[in-house]
Structure formats: C-alpha cells, structure tokens
C-alpha positions in Angstrom: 15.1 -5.8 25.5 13.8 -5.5 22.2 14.8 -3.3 19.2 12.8 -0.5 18.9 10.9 -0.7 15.2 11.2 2.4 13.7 9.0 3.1 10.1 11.2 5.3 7.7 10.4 6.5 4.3 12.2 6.1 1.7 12.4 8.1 -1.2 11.6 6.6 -5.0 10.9 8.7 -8.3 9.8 11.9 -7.7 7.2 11.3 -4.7 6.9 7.7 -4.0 7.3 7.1 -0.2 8.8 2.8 0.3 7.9 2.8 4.2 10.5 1.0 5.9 9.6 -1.2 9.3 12.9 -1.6 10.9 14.8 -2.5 13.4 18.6 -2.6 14.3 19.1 -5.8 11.9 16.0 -6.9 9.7 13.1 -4.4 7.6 9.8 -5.0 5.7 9.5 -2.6 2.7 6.0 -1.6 1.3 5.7 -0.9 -2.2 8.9 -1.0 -3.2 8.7 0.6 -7.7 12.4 1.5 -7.2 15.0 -1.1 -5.5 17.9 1.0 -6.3 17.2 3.8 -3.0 16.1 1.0 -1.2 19.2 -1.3 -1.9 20.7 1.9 -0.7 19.1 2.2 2.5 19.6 -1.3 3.6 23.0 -1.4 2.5 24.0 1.2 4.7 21.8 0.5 7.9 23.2 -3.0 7.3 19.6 -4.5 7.1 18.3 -8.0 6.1 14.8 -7.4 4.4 12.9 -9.8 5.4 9.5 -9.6 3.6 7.8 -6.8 1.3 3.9 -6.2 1.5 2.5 -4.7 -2.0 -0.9 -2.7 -1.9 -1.6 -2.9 -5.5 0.1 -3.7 -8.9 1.2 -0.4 -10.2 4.8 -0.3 -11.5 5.7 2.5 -9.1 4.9 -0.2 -6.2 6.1 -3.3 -7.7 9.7 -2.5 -10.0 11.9 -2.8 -7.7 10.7 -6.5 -6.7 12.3 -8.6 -9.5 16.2 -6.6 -8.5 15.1 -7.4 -4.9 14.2 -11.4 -5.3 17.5 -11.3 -7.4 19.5 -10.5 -4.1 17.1 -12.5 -1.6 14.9 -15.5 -3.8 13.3 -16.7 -1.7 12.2 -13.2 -0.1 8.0 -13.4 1.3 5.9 -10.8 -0.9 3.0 -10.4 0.5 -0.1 -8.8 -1.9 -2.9 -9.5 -4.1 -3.3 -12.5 -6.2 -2.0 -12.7 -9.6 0.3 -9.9 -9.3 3.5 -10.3 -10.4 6.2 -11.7 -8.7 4.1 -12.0 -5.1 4.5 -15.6 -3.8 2.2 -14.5 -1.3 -1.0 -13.8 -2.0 -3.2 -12.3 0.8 -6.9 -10.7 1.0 -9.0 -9.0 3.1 -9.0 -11.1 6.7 -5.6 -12.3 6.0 -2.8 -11.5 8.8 0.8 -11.6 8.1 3.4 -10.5 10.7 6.0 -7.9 11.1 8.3 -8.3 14.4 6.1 -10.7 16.3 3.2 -8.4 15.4 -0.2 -9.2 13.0 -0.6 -7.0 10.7 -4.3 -6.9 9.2 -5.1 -7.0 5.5 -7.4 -5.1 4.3 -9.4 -5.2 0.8 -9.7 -1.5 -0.4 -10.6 -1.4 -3.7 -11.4 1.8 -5.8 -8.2 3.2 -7.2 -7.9 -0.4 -8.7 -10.3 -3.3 -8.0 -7.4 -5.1 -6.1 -6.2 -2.8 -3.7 -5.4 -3.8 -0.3 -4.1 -1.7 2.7 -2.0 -3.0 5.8 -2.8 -2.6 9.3 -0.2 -3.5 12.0 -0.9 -1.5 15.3 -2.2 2.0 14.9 0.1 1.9 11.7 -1.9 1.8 8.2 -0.5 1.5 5.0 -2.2 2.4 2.6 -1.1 2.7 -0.5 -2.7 5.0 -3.4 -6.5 4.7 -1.9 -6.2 7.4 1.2 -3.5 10.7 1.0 -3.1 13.5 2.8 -5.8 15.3 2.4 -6.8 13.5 -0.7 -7.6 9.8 -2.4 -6.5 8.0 -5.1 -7.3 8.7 -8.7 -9.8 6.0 -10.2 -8.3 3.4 -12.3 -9.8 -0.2 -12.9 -11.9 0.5 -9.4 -15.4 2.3 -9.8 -16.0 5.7 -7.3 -18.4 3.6 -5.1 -16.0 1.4 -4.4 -13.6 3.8 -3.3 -15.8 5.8 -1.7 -16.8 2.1 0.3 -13.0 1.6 1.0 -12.6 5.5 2.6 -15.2 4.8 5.1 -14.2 1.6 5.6 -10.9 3.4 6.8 -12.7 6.3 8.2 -13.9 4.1 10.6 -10.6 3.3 12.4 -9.5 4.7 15.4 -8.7 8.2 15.5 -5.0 8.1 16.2 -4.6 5.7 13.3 -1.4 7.1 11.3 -1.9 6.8 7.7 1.1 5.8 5.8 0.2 6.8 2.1 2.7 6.1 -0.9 2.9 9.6 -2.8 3.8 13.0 -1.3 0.7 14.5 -2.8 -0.1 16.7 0.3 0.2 20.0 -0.9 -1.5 19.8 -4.3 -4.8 18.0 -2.5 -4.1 20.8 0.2 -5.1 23.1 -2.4 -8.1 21.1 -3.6 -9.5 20.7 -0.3 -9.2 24.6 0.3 -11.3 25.3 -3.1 -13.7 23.0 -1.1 -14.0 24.1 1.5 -12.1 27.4 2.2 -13.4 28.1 5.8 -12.0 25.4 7.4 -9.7 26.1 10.1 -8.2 22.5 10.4 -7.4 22.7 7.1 -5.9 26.4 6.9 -4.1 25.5 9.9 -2.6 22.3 8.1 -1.8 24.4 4.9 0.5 26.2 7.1 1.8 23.5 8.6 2.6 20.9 5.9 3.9 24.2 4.0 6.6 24.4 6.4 7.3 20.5 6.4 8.1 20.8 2.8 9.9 24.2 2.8 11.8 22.6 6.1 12.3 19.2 3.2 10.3 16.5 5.6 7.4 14.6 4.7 4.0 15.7 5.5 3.3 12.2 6.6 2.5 10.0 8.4 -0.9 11.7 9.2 -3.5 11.2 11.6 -6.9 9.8 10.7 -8.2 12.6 13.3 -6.2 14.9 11.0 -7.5 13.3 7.7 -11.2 13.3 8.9 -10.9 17.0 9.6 -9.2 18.2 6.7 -9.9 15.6 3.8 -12.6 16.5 1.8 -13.3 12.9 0.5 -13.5 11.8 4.0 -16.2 15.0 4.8 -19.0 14.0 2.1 -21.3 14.4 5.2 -20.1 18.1 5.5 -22.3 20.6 5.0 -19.8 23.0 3.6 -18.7 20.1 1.6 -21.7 18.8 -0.1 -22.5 22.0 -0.9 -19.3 22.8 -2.5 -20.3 19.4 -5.1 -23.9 20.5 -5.8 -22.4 23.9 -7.0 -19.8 21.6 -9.1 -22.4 19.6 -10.2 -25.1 22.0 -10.7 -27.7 20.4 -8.9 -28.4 18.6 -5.9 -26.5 15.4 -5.0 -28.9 12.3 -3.6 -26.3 11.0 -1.5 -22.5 11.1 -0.4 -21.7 8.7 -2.6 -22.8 11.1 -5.1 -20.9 13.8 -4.1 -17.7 11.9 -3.4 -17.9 10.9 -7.4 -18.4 14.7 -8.0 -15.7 15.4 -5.8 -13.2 13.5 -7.6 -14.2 14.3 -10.6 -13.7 17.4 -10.2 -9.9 16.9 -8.7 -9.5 15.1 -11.8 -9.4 18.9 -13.4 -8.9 20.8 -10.9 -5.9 23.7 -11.7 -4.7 25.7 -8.5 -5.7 29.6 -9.4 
C-alpha cells in the first residue's frame, strides 16, 4: 500500500508557510526563502526532497534554494523562467508531478507579472496572489491582472484548499470586517481563526467555499461590498474590476481602529 502524502507547513521568517508534500521517505517543498527550518524538518523526518516548485521570485520564496542545490545539485526546481536558480522552468498548462500525481501550473499574475500557482488534486498552492481572507499586495503586476488571476481561482471547485505562503489571516480578517461588517461567515471565521492562533495552529489551509464567503477581493460582486468601495472611493465604481483596485488600495492603508 502506498504512503499516505501528508502536506505540512513549515515555518520560515516570521510568517512564511514552505508547504511540505510528504510521504514516509521523499517531500516537495514550495517556496522554500529559508533552508535552514526546512533542512531541519527533513533532517529529522529523514526525508529525501525530491523537487521544489517556486510561485514567484521573491527572496522570502527563493533563499533557501542555492543551501538546498548545495546538498542535492541536481535537485528539479520547478517555476517561472529566468528566475534564479530554477532549472525548470514551467508556465501556465504545464504539469509536473508529485507522487505519481499531475500537478497543474497555473499563470497568476498580479502581485508580480510572473506569478504562478500549483494545482495537484484539490490542493492549490498559491503563493502571495490568494490569502486568507485577503490577496497579495501589487508589485510588478497591475490590479487587473490580479483581479483576472482571483477569478481565475475563484472559479475552482468549492472544496479546493488554498495553500497560501504568509500567515496573514488575521490582519486581512480585520480588513474584510471594515468591509463588510455584517457578514456572518466572516464574524464566524474571526472567531474561529482567533482561536487557531491563540491555540498556535495555522489558519490554513482554507477552503475556496470559505475564501468566496469571507474574502472580500473574492466578493467584488457583493452588494455590501461594492458599496463599501464606492464609499472609499467616493463615487460610484463602473465595474468590479474597479472596485477590486479600490479595494486594495485601500488595504494598502488600512490601520485596524
């Protein structure tokens, strides 16, 4: 029988996630800025990693990869082209696989203009471009882009598990409330992913179901919502792409009261 594959996070920095697919003997690390907890992990799961998928070329997803290619050189890193140290690039339609399994790549652009995300199963990974309960911030991307890449991943089955890089949660928690404050789904995950981090667990994975209920850059066709941007903008917005760019904008400045 085979091992069951287990996804683990792995703590880097102050809240970078590297998700771990394991099994009993081999892993695939996403994102890996920090080899040294990861080195860690392996080391004492006694783990060969096998491969390392990279959504995006920040250095707090890529620093660990030139200590890990000094232990395994001729270790598969899978991401997008002319980043450093992958020696495998991929793009959207690409498949690479993990236990047997395809994973999907999938160009999500916004946070930078090469971002991808990885797909394998119900499992997404995706990097800085979806959070819980928020998005990325807006680098070399533009806002319609990332707006395009959200409902790109919108549009994946509901019991998709989003496997984001940053344990951001709480802080877009409190955005999303001074959106839209009458949400139960949202009150109700407050609570919740309160007492994850009080309890010291991760608020994630989440559920796309979840995300779509309580996310407020994945609810531009909310009422409550778009309203909420037309009072931040101080006029009405054409369209949702509209109001998503309000909407980040505005998390851009946005102090808790």
């Amino acid at each position: 029988m085979a091992d069951i594959i287990r996804l683990t996070p792995v703590c880097a920095f102050a809240d970078n996630y590297i998700w771990v697919l394991h099994d009993t003997t081999r892993a695939i690390a996403v994102d890996p800025g920090d080899a040294a907890p990861l080195l860690a992990f392996l080391d004492e799961h006694r783990l060969q990693l096998d491969a390392v998928w990279i959504t995006h070329h920040h250095a707090d997803h890529i620093g660990g990869l030139p200590a890990l290619l000094a232990r395994w050189p001729q270790l598969d890193i899978y991401g997008p082209a002319g980043v450093a140290h992958i020696n495998q690039p991929v793009m959207a339609g690409s498949e690479v696989l993990a236990f047997g399994q395809p994973a999907t790549v999938l160009a999500v652009p916004g946070h930078t203009a090469n971002h991808l995300a990885f797909l394998w199963g119900k499992h997404l990974f995706c990097g800085d471009t979806l959070f819980g309960a928020g998005c990325g911030r807006i680098f070399d991307g533009t806002p319609a882009q990332l707006h395009q890449s959200l409902t790109q991943l919108a549009a994946l089955p509901e019991d998709t598990l989003c496997y984001p890089a940053h344990e951001y949660t709480l802080s877009n928690l409190q955005f999303a409330l001074a959106v839209e404050p009458h949400n139960p789904a949202l009150q109700a995950r407050w609570q919740q992913d309160q007492a994850s981090r009080n309890a010291q667990r991760p608020t994630l994975p989440s559920s796309l179901a979840l995300e779509k209920a309580s996310n407020p850059f994945l609810r531009t066709n909310i009422k409550a919502v778009a309203e909420a941007a037309n009072r931040q903008a101080g006029k009405d917005l054409a369209d949702d792409e509209a109001i998503f760019a309000t909407l980040r904008e505005w998390k851009n400045h946005f102090r808790p009261a």
